[in-house]
C-alpha positions as CSV (number, residue, x, y, z in Angstrom):
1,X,122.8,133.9,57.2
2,X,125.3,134.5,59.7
3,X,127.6,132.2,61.5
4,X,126.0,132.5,64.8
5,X,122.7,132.6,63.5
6,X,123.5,129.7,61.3
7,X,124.9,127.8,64.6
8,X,121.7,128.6,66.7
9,X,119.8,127.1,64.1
10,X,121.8,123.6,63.8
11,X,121.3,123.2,67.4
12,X,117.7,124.1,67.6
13,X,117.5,121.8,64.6
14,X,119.3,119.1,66.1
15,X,117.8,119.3,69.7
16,X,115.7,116.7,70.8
17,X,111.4,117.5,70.7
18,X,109.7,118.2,73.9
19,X,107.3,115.4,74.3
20,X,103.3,117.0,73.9
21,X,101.5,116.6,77.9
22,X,99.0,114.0,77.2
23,X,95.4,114.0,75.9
24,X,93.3,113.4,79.2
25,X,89.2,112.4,80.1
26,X,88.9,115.0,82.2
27,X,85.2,114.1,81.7
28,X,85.5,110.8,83.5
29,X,87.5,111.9,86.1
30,X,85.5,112.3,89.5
31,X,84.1,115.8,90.2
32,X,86.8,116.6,93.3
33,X,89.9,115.0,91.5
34,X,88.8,116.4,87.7
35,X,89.5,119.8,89.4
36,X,92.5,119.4,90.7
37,X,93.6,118.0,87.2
38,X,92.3,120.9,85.5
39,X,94.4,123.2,87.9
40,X,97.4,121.1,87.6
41,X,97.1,120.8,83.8
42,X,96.3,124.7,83.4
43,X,99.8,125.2,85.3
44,X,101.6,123.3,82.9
45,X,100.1,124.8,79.6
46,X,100.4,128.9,81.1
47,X,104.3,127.7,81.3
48,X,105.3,124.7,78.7
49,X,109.1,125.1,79.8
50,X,108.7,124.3,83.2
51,X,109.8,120.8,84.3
52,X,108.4,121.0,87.6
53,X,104.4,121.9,86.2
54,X,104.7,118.7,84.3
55,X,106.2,116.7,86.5
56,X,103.9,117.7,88.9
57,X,100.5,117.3,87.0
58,X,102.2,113.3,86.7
59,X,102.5,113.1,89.9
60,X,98.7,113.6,90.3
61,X,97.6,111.4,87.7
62,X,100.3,108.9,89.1
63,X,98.7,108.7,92.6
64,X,95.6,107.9,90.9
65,X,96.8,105.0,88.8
66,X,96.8,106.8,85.4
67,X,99.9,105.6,84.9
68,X,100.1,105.7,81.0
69,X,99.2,109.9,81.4
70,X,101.9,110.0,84.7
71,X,104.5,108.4,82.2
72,X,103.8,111.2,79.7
73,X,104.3,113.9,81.4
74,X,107.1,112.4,82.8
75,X,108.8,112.2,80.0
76,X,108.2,116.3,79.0
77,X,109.7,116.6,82.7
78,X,112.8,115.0,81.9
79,X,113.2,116.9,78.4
80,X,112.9,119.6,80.0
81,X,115.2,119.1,83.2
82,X,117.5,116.3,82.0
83,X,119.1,116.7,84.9
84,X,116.2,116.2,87.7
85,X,116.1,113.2,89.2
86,X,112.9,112.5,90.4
87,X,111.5,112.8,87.0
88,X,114.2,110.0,85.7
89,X,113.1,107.8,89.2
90,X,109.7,108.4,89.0
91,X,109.6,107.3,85.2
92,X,110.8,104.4,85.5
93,X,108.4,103.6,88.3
94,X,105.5,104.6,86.1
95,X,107.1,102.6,82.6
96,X,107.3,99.8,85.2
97,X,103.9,99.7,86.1
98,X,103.0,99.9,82.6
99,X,105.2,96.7,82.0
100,X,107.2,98.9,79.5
101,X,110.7,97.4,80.5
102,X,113.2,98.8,77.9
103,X,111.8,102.3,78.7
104,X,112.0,101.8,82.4
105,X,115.8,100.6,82.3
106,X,116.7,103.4,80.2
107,X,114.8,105.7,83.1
108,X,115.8,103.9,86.0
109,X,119.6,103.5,84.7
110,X,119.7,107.2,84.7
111,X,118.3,107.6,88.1
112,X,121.0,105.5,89.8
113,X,123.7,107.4,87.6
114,X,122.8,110.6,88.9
115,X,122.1,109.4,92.4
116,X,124.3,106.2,92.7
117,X,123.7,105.9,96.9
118,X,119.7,106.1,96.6
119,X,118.3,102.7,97.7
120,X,115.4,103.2,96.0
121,X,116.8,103.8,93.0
122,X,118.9,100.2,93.0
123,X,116.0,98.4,93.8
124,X,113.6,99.9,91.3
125,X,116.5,99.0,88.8
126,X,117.2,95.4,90.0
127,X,113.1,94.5,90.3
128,X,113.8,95.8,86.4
129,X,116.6,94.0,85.2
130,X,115.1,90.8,86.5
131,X,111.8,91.4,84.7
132,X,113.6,92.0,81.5
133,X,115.5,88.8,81.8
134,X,119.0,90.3,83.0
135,X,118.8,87.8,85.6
136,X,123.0,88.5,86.5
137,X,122.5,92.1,86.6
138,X,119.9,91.9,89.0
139,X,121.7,89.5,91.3
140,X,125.3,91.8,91.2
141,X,122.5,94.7,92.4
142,X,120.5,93.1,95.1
143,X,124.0,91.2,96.1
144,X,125.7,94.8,96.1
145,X,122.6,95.9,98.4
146,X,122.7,93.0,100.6
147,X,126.7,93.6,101.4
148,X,125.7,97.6,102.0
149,X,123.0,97.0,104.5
150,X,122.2,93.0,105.2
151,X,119.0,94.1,107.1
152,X,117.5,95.3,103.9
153,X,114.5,92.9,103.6
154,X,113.4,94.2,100.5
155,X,116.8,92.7,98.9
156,X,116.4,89.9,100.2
157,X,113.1,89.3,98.7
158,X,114.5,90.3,95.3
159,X,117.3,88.0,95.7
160,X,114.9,85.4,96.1
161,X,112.9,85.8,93.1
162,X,116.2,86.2,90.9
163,X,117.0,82.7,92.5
164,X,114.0,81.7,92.0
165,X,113.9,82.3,88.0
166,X,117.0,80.6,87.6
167,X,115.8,77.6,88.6
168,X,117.7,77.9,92.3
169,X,114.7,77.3,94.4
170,X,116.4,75.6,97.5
171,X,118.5,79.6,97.3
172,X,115.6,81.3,96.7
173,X,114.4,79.9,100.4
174,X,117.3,80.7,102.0
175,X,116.5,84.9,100.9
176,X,112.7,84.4,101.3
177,X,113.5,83.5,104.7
178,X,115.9,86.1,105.4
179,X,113.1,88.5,104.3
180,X,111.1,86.9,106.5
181,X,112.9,87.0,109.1
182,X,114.0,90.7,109.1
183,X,109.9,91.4,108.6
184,X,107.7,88.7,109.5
185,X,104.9,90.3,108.4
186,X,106.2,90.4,104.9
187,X,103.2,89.5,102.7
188,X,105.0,89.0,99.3
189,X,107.6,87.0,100.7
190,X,105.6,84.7,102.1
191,X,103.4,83.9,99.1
192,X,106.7,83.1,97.5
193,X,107.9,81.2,100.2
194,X,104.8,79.0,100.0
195,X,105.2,78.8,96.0
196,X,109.2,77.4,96.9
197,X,108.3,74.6,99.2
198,X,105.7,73.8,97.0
199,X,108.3,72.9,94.8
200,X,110.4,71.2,97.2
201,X,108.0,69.1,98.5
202,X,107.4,70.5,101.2
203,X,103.9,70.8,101.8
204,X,103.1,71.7,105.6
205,X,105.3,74.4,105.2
206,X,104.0,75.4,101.9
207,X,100.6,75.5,103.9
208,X,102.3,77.8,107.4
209,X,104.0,80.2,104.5
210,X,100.4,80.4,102.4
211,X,98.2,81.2,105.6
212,X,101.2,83.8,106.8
213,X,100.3,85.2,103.3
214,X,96.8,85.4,103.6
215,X,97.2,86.7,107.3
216,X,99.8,89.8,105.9
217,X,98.2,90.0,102.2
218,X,98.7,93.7,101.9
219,X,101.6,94.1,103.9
220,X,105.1,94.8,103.4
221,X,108.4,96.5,105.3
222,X,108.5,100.3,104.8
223,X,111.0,101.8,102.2
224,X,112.3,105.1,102.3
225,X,111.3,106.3,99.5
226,X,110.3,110.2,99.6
227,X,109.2,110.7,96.1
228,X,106.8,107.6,96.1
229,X,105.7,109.1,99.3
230,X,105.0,112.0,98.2
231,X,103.3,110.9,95.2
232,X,100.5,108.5,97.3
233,X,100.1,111.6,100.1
234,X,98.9,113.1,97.0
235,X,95.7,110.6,97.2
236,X,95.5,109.7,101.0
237,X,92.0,110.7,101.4
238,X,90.9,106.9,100.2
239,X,93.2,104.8,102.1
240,X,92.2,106.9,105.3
241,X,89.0,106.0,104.8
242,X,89.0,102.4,104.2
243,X,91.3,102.4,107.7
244,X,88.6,103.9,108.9
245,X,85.7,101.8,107.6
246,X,87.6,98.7,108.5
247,X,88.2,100.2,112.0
248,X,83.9,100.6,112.1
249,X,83.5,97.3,110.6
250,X,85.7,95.7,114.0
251,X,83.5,97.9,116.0
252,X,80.2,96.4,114.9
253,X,78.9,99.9,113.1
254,X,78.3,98.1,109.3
255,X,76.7,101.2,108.5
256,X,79.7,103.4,109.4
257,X,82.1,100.8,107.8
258,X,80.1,100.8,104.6
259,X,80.1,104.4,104.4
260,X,83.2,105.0,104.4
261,X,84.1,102.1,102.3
262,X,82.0,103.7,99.7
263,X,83.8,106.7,100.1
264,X,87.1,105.2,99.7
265,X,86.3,103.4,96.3
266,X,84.5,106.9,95.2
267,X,88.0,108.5,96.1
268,X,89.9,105.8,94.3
269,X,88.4,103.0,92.6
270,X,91.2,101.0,91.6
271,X,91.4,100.2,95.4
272,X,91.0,96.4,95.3
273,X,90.9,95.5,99.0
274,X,87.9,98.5,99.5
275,X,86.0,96.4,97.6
276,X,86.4,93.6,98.3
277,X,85.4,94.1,102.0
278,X,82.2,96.0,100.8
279,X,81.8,92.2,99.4
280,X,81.7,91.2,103.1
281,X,79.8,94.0,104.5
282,X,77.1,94.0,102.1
283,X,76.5,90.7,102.4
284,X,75.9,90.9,106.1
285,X,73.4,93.5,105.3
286,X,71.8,91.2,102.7
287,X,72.7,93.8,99.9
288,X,73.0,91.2,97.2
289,X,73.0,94.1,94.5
290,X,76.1,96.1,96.0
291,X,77.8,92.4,96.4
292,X,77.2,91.0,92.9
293,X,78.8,94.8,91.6
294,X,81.7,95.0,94.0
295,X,82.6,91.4,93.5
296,X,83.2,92.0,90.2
297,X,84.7,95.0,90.9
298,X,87.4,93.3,93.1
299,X,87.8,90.3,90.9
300,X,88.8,92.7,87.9
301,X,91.9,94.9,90.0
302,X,92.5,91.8,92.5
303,X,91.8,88.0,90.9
304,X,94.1,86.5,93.1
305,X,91.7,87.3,96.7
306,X,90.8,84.1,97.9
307,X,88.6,85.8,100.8
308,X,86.8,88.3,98.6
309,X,85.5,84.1,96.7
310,X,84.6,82.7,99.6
311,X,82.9,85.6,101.2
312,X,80.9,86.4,97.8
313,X,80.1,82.6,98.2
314,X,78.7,83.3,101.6
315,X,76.4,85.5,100.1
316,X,75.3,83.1,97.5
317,X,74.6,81.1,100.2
318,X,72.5,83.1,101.7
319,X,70.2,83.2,99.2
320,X,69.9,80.1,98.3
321,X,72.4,79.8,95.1
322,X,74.0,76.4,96.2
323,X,75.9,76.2,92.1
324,X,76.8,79.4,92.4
325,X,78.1,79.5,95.9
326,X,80.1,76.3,95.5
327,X,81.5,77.5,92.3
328,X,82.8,80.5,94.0
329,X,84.5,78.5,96.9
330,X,86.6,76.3,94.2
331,X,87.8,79.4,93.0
332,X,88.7,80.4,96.2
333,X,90.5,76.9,97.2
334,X,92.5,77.3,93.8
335,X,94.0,80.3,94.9
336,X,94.6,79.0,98.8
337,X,93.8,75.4,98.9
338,X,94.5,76.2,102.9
339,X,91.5,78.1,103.8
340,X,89.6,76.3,106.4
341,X,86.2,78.2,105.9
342,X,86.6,77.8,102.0
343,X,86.8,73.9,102.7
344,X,84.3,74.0,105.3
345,X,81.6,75.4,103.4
346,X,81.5,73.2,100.9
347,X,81.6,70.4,102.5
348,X,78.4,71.9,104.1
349,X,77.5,72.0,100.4
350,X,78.1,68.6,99.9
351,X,76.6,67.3,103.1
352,X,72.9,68.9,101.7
353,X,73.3,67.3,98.5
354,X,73.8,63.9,100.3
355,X,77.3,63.4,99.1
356,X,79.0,62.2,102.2
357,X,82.0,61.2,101.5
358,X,83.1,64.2,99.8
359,X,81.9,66.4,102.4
360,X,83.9,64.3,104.8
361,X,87.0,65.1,103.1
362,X,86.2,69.1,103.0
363,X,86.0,68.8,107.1
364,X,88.7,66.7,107.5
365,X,90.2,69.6,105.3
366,X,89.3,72.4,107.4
367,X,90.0,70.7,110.5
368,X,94.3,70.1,109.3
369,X,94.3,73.7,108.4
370,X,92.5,75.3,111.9
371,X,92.4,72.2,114.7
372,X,90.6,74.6,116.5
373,X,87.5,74.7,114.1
374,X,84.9,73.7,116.7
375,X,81.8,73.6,113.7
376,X,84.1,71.7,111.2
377,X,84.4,69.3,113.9
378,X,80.3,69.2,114.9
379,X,79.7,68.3,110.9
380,X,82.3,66.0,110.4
381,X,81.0,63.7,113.3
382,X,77.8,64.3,111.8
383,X,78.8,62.9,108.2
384,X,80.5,60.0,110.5
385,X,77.4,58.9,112.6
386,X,75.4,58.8,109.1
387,X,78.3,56.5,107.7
388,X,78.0,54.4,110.7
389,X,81.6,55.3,111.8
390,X,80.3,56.0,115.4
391,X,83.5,55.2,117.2
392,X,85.6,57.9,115.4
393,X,82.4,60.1,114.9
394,X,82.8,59.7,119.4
395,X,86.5,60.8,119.1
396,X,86.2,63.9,117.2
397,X,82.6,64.8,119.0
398,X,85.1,64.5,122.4
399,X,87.7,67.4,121.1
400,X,85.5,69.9,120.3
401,X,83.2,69.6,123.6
402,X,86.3,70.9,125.8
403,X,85.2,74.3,125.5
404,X,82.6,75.7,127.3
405,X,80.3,78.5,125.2
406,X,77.0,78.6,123.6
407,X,77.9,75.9,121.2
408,X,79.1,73.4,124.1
409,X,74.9,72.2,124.5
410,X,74.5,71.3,120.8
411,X,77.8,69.4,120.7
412,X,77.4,67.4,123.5
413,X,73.7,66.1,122.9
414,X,75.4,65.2,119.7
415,X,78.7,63.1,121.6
416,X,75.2,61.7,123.7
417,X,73.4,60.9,120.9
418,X,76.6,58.7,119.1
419,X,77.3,56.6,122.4
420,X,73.5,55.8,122.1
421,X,73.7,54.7,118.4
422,X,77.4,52.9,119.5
423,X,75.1,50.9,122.3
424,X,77.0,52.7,125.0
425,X,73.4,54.1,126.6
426,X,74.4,55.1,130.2
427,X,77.1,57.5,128.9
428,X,75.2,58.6,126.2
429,X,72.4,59.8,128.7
430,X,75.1,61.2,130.9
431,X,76.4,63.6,128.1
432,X,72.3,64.2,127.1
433,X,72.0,65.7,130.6
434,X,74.7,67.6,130.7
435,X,73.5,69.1,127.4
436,X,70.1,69.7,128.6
437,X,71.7,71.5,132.0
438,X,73.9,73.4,130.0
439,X,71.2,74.8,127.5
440,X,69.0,75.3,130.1
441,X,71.4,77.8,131.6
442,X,71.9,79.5,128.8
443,X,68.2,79.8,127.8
444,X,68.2,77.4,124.7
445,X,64.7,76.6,125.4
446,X,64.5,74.6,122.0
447,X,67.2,72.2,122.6
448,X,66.1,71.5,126.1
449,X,63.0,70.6,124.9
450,X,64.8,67.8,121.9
451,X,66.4,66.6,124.4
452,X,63.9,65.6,127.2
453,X,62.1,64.2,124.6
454,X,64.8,62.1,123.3
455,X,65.2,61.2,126.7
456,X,61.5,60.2,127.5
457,X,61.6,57.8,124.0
458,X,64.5,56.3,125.8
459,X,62.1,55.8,129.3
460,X,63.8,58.2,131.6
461,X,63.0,60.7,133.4
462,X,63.8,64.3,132.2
């Protein structure tokens, strides 16, 4: 053999093997999305040395969460264009999601040394390093970061949880704050937040950071990051419609909002917070199938939903499942022991099953976390009058009579009905009046009725 044919075939020998494009189930793929695949996947077989037809086919199977196919073909792009960034980025995104650290170093590293300015880059690196345990390495990055552009929330954050794993919680604050501050709707930030005065201690601010979490769960500051973005405009379709279904759903058209909810989880269902409203809107339809199958669906991608508990618990209300329904509103209260409707509802529980005191304590509960919770109020004064605690059962009755709605009649025959009981009758028939006028107004022909009869037994005149 010649010398140059002999040196052609030591490097061919010696070169490294393009990875194989992964097995898919095309089968299981939806109808629209299987062709696409298909098309995508035909591309990159008619022309095995082309970086970009692999790459690309990942980037489709990456938008739909088929992250372990994304991060094969991935790799073939970047054996075949060691050079390209994006395939280097966007691998390490996809080893990260698959919790494959080493491989997502090794990825990301590469990134940063072929583009050393891109922000991205350096973040997807330092979120990394910390979750492989290089605790300084991520620090020198997000610090580095930080000192480029301070108004980088995102840096912040990390800086936090770096802080936070070594045991610096009062630090970590002082960056989830900053995080905070520079995007106060910052939904990840405040959950830590909440987890870092829980710590310290400090427990109303624990509760303010947990309910700005539940308020922002799904939010976060914008990043520029084009190749991500180009990745999800590859699946749009289903977060346009669940906008959409939850813009229907404000508008009081439940069958529009459920509609396109459905069509959202059809387009992708790994999207968590599609079904977890259908949870909600089913249930108002009394649906109790489609909740039972989308609560389960949303507890498998999204355990840590408190709402998506409590409102499936709403449903097993309605229907009667008392076990079942206070089951599902501990597991909400173990994810936010904050949530005011969570607390309220079983103490509702409680109240049917005669258990007062505990009920009590679920109201007084609900009432800390939202003053303003007119009904948590109404029962709690109702568990006090049955305790004989008719002076403080007077006091809470007074705050939530204030306002004036549909609810103000009920409330106030019930303030009338505890100055009775407290042997204070003159002012409890003043406030029974005033009931009666009030529901009389507003056509409550039912309560007007209770309430002249209450007022006869007493030997007045309606």
């Amino acid at each position: 053999m010649g010398t140059a044919l002999l040196s052609l075939a030591l490097l061919i020998a010696a070169a490294p093997a393009v990875p194989e494009l992964p097995r898919l189930p095309l089968a299981q793929y939806p109808a629209d999305l299987r062709a696409r695949v298909e098309a995508a996947l035909a591309r990159a077989e008619r022309d095995p040395r082309s970086a970009v037809a692999a790459g690309e086919l990942g980037m489709l199977l990456h938008a739909y969460d088929q992250a372990e196919s994304a991060a094969a073909c991935y790799r073939r792009a970047r054996a075949l264009d060691p050079a390209g960034f994006r395939w280097a980025y966007l691998s390490g995104v996809a080893e990260s999601r698959l919790g494959r650290q080493d491989e997502a170093l090794a990825a990301l590293r590469e990134a940063v040394r072929m583009e050393p300015r891109s922000v991205s880059a350096r973040l997807r690196l330092a979120e990394a390093l910390q979750a492989a345990g290089d605790l300084q390495g991520s620090a020198l990055l997000y610090g580095a970061l930080i000192e480029e552009d301070p108004g980088l929330p995102h840096a912040h954050y990390g800086l936090g949880r770096v802080e936070a794993a070594r045991g610096a919680v009062g630090a970590a604050v002082d960056r989830y704050v900053a995080a905070t501050r520079l995007f106060d709707a910052y939904g990840a930030a405040h959950y830590a937040l909440a987890l870092a005065y829980r710590d310290l201690g400090r427990d109303d601010d624990a509760k303010r950071s947990l309910d700005l979490y539940q308020k922002h769960l799904l939010d976060a500051p914008a990043l520029d990051d084009p190749l991500v973005r180009q990745v999800k405009a590859l699946k749009d379709d289903a977060r346009q419609r669940l906008a959409e279904g939850v813009r229907l759903g404000k508008a009081g058209d439940l069958s529009g909002a459920v509609r396109e909810h459905e069509k959202a989880v059809e387009a992708d269902p790994t999207l968590a917070q599609a079904h977890a409203n259908l949870v909600s809107l089913y249930g108002r339809l009394r649906s109790w199938e489609k909740v039972e199958a989308h609560y389960r669906a949303a507890v498998a991608l999204a355990p840590g939903l408190a709402d998506v508990h409590y409102d499936y618990a709403v449903a097993l209300g309605e229907q009667g499942r008392a076990t079942q329904a206070a089951e599902a509103l501990g597991r909400a209260l173990a994810i936010n022991p904050y949530h005011p409707r969570a607390h309220h509802n079983l103490g509702t529980l409680l109240l049917a099953q005669g258990r007062l005191e505990e009920a009590a304590g679920h109201f007084r509960a609900a009432l800390e976390n939202e003053p303003g919770y007119r009904l948590a109020g109404f029962n709690l004064g109702r568990v006090l009058v049955a305790q004989g605690e008719l002076r403080e059962a007077i006091e809470v009755f007074q705050k939530i009579v204030a306002t004036d709605d549909e609810d103000t009649p009920r409330y106030l025959y019930a303030l009338a009905s505890a100055y009775v009981r407290a042997g204070e009758r003159d002012t409890g028939v003043r406030y029974a009046r005033e009931a009666r006028d009030k529901a009389a107004a507003l056509g409550q022909t039912d309560l007007v009725a209770s309430i002249e009869k209450d007022l006869g037994q007493l030997g007045l005149a309606p």
